[in-house]
C-alpha positions in Angstrom: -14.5 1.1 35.3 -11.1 0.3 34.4 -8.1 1.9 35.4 -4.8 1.5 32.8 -1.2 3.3 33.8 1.4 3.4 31.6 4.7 4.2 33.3 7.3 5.9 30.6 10.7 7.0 31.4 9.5 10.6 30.8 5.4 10.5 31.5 2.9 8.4 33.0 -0.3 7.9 31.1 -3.1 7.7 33.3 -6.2 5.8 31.2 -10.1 5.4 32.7 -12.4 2.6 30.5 -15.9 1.8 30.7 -16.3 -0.6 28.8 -14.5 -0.5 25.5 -15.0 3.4 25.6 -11.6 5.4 26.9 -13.5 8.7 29.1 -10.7 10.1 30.2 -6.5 10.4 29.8 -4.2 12.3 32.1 -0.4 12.1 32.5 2.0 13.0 35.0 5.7 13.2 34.8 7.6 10.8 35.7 8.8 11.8 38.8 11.4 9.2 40.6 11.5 10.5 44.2 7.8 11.1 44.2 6.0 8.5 46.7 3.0 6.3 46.3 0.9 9.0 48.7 1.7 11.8 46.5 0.6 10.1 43.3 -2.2 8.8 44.9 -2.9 12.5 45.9 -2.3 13.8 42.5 -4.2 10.8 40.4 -7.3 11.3 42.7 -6.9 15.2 41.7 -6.5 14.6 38.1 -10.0 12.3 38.0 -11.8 14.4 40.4 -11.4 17.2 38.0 -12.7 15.4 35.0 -15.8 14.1 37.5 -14.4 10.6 38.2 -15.3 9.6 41.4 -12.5 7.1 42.8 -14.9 4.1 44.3 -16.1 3.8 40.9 -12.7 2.6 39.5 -13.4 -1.3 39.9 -9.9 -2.8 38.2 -6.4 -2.1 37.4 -4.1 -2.8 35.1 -0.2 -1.2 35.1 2.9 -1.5 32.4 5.6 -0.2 33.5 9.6 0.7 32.2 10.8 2.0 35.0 10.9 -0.8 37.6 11.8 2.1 40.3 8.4 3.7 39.8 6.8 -0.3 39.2 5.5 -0.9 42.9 4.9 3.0 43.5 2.3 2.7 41.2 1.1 -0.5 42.8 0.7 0.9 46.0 -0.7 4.0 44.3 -3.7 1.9 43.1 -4.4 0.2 46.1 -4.1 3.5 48.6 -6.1 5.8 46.2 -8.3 3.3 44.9 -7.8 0.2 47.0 -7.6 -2.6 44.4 -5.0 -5.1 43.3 -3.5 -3.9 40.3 -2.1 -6.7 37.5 1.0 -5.6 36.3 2.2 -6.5 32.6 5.0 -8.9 33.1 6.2 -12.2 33.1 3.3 -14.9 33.0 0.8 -12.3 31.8 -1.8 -13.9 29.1 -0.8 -12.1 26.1 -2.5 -14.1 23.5 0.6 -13.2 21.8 3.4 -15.5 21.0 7.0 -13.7 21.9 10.1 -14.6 19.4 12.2 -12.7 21.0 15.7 -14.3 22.3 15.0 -13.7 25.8 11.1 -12.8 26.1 11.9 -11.5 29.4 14.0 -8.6 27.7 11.3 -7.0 26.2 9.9 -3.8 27.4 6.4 -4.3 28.8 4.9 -1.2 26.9 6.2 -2.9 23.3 4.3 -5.8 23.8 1.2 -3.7 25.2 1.7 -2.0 21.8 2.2 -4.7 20.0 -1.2 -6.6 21.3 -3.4 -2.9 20.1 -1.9 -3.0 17.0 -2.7 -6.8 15.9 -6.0 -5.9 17.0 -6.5 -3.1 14.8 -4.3 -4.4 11.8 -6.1 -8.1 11.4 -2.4 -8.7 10.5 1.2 -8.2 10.4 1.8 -4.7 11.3 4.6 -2.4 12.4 4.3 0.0 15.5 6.5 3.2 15.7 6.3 4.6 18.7 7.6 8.2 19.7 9.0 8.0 23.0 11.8 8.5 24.6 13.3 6.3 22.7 12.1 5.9 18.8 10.9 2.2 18.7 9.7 -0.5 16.0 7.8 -3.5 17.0 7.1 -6.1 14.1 4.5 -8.6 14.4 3.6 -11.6 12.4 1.0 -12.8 10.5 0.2 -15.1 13.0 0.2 -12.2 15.8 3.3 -13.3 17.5 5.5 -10.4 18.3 8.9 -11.0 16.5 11.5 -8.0 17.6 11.9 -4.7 16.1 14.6 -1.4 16.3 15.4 0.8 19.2 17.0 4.5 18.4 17.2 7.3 20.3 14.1 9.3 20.6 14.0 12.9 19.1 13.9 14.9 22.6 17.1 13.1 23.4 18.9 13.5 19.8 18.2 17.2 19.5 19.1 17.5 23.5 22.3 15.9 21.9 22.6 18.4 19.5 22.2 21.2 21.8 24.2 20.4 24.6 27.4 19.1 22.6 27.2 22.5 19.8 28.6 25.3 21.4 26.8 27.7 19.2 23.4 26.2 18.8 20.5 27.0 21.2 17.7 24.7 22.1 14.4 25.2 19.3 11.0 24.4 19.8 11.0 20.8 18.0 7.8 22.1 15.2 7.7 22.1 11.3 9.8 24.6 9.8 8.9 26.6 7.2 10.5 24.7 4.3 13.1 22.2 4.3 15.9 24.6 3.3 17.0 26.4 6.9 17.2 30.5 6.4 18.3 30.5 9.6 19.7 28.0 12.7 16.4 27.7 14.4 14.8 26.4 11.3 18.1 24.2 10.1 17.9 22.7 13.2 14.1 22.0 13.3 14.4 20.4 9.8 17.1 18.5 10.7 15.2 17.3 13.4 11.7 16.7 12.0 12.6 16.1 8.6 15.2 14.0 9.6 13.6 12.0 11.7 10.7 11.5 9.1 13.8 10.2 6.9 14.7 7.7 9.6 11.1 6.1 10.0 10.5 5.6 6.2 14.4 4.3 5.8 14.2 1.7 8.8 10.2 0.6 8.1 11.6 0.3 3.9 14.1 -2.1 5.6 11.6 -4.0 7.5 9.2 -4.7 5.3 11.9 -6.2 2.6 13.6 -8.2 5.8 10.4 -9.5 6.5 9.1 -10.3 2.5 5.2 -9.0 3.5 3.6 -6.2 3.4 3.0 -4.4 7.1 0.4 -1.9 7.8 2.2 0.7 9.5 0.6 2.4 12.8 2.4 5.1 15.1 1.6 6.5 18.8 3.6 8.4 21.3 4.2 11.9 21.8 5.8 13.5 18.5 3.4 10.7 16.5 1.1 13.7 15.3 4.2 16.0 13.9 6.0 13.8 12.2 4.0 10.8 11.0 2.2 13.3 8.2 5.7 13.6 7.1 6.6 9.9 6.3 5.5 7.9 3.1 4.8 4.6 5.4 3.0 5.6 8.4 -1.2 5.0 7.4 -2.4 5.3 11.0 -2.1 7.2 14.3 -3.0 6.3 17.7 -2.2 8.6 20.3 -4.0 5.9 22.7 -2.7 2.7 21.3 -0.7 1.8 24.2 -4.0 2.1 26.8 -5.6 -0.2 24.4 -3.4 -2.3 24.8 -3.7 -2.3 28.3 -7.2 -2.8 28.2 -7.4 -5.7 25.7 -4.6 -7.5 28.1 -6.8 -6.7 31.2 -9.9 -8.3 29.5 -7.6 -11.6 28.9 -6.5 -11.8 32.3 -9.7 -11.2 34.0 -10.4 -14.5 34.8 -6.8 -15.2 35.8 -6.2 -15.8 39.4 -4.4 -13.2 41.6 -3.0 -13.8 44.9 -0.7 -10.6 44.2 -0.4 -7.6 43.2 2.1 -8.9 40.5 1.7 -11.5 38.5 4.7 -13.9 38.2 6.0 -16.8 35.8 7.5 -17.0 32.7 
């Protein structure tokens, strides 16, 4: 069985494969001052509940954003689980040609993305991904990842709007009623849904004319689910598109050599 971690800036996705078949996903936050031993603790936990035994888990794979938590979660796989993780990075086999300026500038869970989403699209395709940051990855025809937006991500916009408005309290981000606010709890959720619905279809309009084809348009991440119905451009969600990712990029690399627990190069 496979292991896949995806390390967020606000969760860590835990994935276990057999095969091509995900069995089981847990997250944990993404706790800085939390050492190897105590996600190793917690990880083990988290499987043992869903009836993973730990010396089943045969390989590794890890993408990570926060390059604090990068080599806890290294060691985490070799103390809980004692194999050599590969870490998505520079001189990982992508199978994906990057256009971006500086390749190396590119976060390591767009690319993951990016990979799932050729996959599934046959084609070019657009990924939004709800995280902490709202993102848009564009791909090619030809698979080669080409660049994409950044925005900030609706928990930090409406945190925004909460801390810096005197008179507005934090709301449960959920669908509202109707668009039209009766009240400041739902104003602010429509803003902040609606709104944010408004943003995807606007920026993926723009894309698709910058780029002169037409994109299938997949999204992931946490809010994916509330506000994807919303949108005219989103056809697809995949809550697990990122540990598919992480699998498909494992399978190209298993041949690779690995004197490391990271893999270096360009």
């Amino acid at each position: 069985m496979l292991l896949v971690v995806d390390v967020g800036n606000t969760n860590i996705s835990f994935g276990v494969f057999e095969g091509t078949k995900l069995l089981h996903h847990v997250r944990s936050e993404s706790a800085r001052s939390r050492t190897a031993d105590e996600f190793a603790v917690l990880v083990r936990q988290m499987l043992a509940l869903r009836g993973v035994d730990p010396d089943l888990i045969d390989h590794a794979i890890i993408a990570s954003v926060v390059p604090t938590l990068t080599d806890t979660m290294v060691e985490l796989v070799r103390r809980a689980f004692r194999r050599e993780p590969l870490v998505v990075g520079p001189g990982i086999k992508t199978g994906m040609a990057i256009l971006y300026e500086n390749p190396r500038e590119v976060g390591a869970d767009r690319i993951v993305n990016a990979v799932a989403a050729y996959e599934w699209a046959k084609g070019p395709v657009i990924v939004v991904d709800f995280g902490t940051a709202t993102t848009f990855d564009c791909v090619t025809p030809k698979g080669e990842y080409l660049g994409g937006v950044i925005t900030p991500g609706v928990h930090i916009s409406a945190e925004a709007l909460f801390s810096r408005a005197a008179r507005l309290s934090r709301v449960e981000i959920t669908l509202p009623p109707k668009v039209v606010g009766r009240n400041p709890v739902h104003s602010m959720q429509s803003g902040i849904v609606y709104g944010y619905a408004g943003l995807v279809d606007g920026l993926c309009k723009r894309l698709v004319a910058e780029l002169g084809y037409t994109c299938r348009i997949v999204a992931t991440g946490g809010l994916a689910r509330l506000i994807a119905p919303l949108t005219e451009s989103i056809e697809e969600v995949d809550d697990d598109l990122t540990l598919t990712g992480l699998r498909l990029l494992y399978e190209r690399n298993a041949q690779e050599p690995r004197a490391s627990a990271r893999t270096e190069g360009a």
